[in-house]
C-alpha positions as CSV (number, residue, x, y, z in Angstrom):
1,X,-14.7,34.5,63.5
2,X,-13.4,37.5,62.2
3,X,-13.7,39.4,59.0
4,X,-9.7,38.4,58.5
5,X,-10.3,34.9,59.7
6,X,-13.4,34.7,57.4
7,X,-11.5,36.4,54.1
8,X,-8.2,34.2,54.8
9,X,-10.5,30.9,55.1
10,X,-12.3,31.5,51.4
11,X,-9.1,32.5,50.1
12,X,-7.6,29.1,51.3
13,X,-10.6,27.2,50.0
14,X,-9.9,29.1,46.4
15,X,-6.6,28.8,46.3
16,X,-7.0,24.8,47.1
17,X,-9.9,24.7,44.4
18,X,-7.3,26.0,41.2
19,X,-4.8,23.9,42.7
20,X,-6.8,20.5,42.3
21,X,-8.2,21.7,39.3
22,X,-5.0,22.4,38.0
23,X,-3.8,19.1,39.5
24,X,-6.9,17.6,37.3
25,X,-6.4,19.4,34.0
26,X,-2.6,18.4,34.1
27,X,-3.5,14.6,35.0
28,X,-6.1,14.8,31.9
29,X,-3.3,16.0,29.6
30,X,-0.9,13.6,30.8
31,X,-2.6,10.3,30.0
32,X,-4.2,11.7,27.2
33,X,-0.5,12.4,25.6
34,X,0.3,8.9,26.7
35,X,-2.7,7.4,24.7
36,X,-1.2,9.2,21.8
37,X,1.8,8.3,22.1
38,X,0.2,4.5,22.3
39,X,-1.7,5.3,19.2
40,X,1.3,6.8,17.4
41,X,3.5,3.5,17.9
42,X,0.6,1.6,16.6
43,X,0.1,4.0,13.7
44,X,4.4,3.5,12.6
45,X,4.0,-0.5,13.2
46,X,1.0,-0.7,11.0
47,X,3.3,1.7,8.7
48,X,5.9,-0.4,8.3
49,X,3.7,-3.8,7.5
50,X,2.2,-1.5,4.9
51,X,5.6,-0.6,3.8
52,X,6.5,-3.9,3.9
53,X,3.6,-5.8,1.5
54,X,3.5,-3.1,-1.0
55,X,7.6,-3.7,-1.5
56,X,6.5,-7.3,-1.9
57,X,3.5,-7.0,-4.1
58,X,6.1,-4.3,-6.5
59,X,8.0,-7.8,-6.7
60,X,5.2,-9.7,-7.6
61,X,4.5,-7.3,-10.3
62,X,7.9,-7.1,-11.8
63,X,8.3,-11.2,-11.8
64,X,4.3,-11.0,-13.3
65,X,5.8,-8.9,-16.1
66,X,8.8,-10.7,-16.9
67,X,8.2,-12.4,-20.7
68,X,10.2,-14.9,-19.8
69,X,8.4,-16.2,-17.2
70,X,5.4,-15.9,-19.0
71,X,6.3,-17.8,-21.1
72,X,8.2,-20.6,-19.2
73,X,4.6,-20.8,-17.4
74,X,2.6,-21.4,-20.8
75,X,4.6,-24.2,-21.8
76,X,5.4,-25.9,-18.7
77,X,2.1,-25.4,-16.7
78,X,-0.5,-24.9,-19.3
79,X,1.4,-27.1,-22.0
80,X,1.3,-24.0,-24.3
81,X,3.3,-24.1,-27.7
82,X,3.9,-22.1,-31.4
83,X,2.2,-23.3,-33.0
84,X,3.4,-25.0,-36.2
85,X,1.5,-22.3,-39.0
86,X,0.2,-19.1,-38.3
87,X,-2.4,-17.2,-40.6
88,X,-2.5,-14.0,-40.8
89,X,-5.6,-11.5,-42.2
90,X,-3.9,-8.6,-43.9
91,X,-6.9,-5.7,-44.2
92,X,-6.2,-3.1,-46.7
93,X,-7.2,0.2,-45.5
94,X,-8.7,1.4,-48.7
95,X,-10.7,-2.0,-49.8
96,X,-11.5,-2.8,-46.3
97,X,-11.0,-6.4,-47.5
98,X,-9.2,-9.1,-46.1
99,X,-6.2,-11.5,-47.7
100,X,-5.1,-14.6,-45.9
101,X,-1.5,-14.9,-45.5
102,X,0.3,-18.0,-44.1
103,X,3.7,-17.9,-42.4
104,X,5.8,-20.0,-40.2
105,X,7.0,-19.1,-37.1
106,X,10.4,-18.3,-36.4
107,X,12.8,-20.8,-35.0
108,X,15.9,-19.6,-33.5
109,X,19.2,-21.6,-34.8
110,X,17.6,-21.6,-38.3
111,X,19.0,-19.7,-41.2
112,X,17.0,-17.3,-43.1
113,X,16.0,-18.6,-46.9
């Protein structure tokens, strides 16, 4: 072989080398993009669940906070009821003492005395 034959032939064999690695670094890239994109549609699903139970669990705590039902559950479920008297301790600030008071509840319908 000649010195031209013998130049041309590594230059061939270089040239061939960057092309598969080329060809190797683009294949890399390309399924690693694909795994991402994998990863990000995995990433919005899980998203929207989350998305979806916290709007749930905000309308658990707004029906939780509702007096009304409160109270509806007290009396129906845990047969709780005014009671007929309440006392209450009235504590002067300067004595520190306290005086027993007794009221009745207030019924709605009823006129005020």
């Amino acid at each position: 072989m000649t010195k031209t034959h013998q130049y041309n032939f590594r230059r061939a064999i270089l040239v061939l080398l960057i092309f598969f690695g080329l060809a190797g670094t683009h294949l890399f890239i390309s399924t690693t993009n694909i795994a991402l994109k994998y990863k990000l549609t995995e990433q919005k699903l899980t998203l929207a669940e989350l998305s979806s139970q916290n709007k749930l669990l905000a309308i658990k705590v707004v029906r939780g906070e509702n007096l009304n039902i409160i109270e509806k559950t007290a009396q129906e479920k845990l047969d709780m009821h005014y009671p007929e008297v309440v006392n209450y301790i009235v504590k002067h600030p300067r004595t520190e003492t306290g005086n027993l008071a007794k009221a009745s509840p207030k019924k709605s319908g009823q006129p005020k005395p």
